[in-house]
N, CA, C and O of each residue as an XYZ file, in Angstrom:
344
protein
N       0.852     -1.171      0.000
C       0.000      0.000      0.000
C       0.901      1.240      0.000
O       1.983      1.476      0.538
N       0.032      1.994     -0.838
C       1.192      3.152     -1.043
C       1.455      4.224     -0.098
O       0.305      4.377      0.311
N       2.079      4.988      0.475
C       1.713      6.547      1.235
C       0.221      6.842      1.267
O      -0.607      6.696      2.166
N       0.115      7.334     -0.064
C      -1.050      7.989     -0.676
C      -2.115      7.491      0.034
O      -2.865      8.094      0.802
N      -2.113      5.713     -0.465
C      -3.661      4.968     -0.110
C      -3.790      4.351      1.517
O      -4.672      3.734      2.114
N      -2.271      4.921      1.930
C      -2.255      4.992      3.450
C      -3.028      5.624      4.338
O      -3.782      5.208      5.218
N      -2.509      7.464      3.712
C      -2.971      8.581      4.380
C      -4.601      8.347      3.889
O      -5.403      8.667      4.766
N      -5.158      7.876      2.716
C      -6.510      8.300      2.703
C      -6.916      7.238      3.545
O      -7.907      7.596      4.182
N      -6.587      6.141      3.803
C      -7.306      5.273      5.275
C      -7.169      5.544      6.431
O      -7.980      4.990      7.173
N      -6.336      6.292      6.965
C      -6.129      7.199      7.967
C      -7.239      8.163      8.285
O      -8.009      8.210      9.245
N      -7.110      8.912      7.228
C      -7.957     10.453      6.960
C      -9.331      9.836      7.059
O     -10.030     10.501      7.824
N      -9.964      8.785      6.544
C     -11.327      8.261      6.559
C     -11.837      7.681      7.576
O     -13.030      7.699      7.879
N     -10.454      6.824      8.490
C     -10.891      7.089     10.078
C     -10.956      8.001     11.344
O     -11.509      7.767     12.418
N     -10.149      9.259     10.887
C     -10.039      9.631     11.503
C     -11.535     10.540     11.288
O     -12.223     10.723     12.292
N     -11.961     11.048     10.059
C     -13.310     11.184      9.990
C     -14.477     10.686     10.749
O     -15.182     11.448     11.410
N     -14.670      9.519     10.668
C     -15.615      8.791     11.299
C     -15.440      8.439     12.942
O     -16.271      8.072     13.773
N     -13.775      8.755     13.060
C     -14.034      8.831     14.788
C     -14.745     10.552     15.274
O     -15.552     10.737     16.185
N     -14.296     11.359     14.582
C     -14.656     12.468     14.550
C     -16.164     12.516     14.579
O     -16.633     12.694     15.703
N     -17.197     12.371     13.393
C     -18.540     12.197     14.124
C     -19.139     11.207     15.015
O     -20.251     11.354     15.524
N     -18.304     10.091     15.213
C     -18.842      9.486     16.487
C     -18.397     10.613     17.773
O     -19.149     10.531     18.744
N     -17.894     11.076     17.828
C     -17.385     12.072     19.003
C     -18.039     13.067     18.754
O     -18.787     13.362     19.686
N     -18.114     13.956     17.603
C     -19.327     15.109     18.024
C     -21.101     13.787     18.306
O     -21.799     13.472     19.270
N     -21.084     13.599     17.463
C     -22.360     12.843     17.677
C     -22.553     12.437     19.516
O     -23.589     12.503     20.179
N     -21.413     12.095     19.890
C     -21.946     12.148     21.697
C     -21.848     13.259     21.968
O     -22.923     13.842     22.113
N     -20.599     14.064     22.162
C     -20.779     15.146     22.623
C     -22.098     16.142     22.274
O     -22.382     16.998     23.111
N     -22.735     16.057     21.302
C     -24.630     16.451     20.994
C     -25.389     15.973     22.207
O     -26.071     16.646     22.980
N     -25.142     14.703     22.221
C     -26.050     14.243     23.063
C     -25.756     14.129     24.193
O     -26.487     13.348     24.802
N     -24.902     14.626     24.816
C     -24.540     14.869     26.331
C     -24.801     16.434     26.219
O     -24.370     17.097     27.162
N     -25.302     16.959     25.424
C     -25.287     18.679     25.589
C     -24.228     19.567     25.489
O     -24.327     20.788     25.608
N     -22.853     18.721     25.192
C     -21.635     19.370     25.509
C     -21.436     20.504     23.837
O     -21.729     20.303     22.658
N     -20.937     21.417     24.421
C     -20.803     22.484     23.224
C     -19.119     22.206     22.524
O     -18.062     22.300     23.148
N     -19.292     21.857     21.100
C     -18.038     21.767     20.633
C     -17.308     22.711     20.508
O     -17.916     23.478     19.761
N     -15.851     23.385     20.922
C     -15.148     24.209     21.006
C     -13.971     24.096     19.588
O     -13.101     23.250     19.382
N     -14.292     25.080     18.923
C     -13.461     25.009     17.529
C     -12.559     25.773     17.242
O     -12.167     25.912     16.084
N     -12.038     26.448     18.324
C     -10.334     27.166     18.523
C      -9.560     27.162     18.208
O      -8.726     26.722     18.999
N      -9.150     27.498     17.164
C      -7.716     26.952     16.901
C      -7.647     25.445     15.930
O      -6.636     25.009     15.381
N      -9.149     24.771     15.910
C      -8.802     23.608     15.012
C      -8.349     23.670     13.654
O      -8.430     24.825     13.235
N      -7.817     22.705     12.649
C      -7.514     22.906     11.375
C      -9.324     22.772     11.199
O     -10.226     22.260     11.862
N      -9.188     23.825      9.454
C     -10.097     23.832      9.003
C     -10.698     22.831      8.097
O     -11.534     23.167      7.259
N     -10.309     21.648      8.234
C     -10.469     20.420      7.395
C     -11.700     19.819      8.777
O     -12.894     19.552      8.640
N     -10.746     19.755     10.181
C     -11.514     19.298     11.499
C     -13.059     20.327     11.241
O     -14.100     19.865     10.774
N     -12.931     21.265     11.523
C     -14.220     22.505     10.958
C     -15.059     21.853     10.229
O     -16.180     21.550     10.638
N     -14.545     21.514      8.876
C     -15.839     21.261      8.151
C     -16.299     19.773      8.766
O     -17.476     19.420      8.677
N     -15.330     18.964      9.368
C     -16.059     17.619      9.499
C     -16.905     17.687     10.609
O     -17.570     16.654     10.691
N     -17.173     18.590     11.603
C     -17.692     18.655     12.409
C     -19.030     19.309     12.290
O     -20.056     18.927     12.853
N     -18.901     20.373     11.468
C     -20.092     20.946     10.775
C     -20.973     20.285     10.271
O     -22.189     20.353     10.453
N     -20.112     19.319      9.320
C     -21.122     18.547      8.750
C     -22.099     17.880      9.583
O     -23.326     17.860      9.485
N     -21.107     17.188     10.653
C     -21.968     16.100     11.741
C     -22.780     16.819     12.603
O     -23.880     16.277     12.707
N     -22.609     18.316     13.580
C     -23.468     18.672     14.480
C     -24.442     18.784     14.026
O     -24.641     19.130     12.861
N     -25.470     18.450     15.043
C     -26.793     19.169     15.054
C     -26.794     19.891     16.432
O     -27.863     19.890     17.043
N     -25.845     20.434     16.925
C     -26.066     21.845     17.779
C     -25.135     22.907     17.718
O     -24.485     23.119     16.695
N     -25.048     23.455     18.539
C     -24.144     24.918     17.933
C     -23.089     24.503     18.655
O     -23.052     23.916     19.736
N     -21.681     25.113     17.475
C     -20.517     25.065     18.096
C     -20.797     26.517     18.628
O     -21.788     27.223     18.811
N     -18.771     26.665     18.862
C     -18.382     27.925     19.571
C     -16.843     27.869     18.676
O     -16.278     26.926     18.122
N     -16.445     29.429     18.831
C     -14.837     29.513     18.693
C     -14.775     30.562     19.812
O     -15.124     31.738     19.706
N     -14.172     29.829     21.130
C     -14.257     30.478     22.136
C     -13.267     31.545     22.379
O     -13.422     32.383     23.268
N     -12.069     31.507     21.447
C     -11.029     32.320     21.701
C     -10.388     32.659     20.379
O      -9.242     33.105     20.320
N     -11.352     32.382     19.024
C     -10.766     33.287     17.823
C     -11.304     34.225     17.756
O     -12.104     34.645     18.592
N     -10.859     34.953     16.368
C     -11.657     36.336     15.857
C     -11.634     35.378     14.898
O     -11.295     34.194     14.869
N     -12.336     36.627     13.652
C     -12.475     36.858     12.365
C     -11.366     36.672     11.728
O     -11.068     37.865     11.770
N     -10.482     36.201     11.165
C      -9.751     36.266     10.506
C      -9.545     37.844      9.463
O      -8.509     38.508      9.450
N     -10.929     38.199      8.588
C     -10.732     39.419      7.938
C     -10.383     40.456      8.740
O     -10.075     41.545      8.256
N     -10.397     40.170     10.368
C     -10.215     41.515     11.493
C      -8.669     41.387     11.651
O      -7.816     42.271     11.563
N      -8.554     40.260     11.868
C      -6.864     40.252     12.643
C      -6.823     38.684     11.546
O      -7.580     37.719     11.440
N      -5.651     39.046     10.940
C      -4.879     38.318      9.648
C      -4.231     36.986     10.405
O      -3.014     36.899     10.238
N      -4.802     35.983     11.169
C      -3.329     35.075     11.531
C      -4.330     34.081     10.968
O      -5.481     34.206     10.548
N      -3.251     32.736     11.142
C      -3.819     31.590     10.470
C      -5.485     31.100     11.652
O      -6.674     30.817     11.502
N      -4.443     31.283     12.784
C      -5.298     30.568     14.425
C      -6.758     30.853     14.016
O      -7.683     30.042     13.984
N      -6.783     32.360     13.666
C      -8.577     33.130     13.616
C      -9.272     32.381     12.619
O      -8.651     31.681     11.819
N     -10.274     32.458     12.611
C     -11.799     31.851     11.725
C     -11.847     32.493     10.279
O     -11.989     33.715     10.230
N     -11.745     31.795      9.120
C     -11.463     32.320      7.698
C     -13.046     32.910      7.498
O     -14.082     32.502      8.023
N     -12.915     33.605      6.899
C     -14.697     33.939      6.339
C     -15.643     32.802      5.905
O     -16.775     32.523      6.301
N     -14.859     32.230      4.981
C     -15.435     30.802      4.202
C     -16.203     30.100      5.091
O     -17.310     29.665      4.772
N     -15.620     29.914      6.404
C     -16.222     28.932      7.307
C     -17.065     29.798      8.133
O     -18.077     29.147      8.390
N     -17.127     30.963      8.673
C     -17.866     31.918      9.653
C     -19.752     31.620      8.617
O     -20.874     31.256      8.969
N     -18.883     32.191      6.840
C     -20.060     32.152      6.258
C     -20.742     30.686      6.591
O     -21.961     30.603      6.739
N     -19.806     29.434      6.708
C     -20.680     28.392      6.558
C     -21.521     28.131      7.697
O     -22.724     27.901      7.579
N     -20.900     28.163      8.815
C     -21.818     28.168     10.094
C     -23.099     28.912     10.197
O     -24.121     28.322     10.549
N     -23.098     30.248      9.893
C     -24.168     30.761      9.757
C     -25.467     30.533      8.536
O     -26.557     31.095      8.435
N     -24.758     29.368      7.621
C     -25.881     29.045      6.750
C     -26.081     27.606      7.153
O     -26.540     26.817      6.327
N     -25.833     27.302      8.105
C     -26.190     26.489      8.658
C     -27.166     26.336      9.788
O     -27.684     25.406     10.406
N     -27.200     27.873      9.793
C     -28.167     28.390     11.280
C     -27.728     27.775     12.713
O     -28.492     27.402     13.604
N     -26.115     27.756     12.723
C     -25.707     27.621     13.883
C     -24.734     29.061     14.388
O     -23.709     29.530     13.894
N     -25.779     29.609     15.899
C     -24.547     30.459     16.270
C     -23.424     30.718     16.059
O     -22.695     29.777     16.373
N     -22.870     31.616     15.641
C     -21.606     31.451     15.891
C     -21.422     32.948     17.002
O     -22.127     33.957     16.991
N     -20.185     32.625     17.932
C     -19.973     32.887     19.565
C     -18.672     33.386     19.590
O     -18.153     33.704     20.660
C-alpha cells in the first residue's frame, strides 16, 4: 500500500471517529469548542453537528490576519447552517 492509499485510510478514520465524538458530545449537551482547530476538522464537524458550536477564543480572521482566527469561508458556513456562531 502506497503513502497515498495509506494517508486516505487514515484520513477516513479519523473522519468517522470524529462524528462518532461530536455525535456524543450532541447528546450529552456538551458544546463543541473550535479554537484553533484545522479547518479540514471545521468542516467535518459541521457537517456532523446538530447543535451549535463555539470559537471560544478566535476572531475573524478578515479583522486580525493570523492563520489561528476563523477564515470567512467557514464563519459564512456556520451561519448558513443556522448555527450560532460565539
Amino acid at each position: 500500500m502506497s503513502f497515498r492509499e495509506k494517508y486516505t485510510v487514515i484520513r477516513k478514520h479519523c473522519h468517522l471517529y470524529c462524528q462518532v465524538v461530536v455525535q456524543e458530545l450532541n447528546r450529552l449537551g456538551i458544546l463543541v469548542d473550535l479554537s484553533h482547530a484545522a479547518h479540514e476538522t471545521v468542516l467535518a464537524v459541521l457537517e456532523t453537528t446538530r447543535s451549535p458550536v463555539i470559537f471560544s477564543h478566535s476572531s475573524a480572521q478578515a479583522l486580525c490576519n493570523t492563520s489561528r482566527n476563523v477564515p470567512d469561508h467557514i464563519l459564512r458556513l456556520v451561519v448558513s447552517k443556522s448555527k450560532p456562531v460565539s
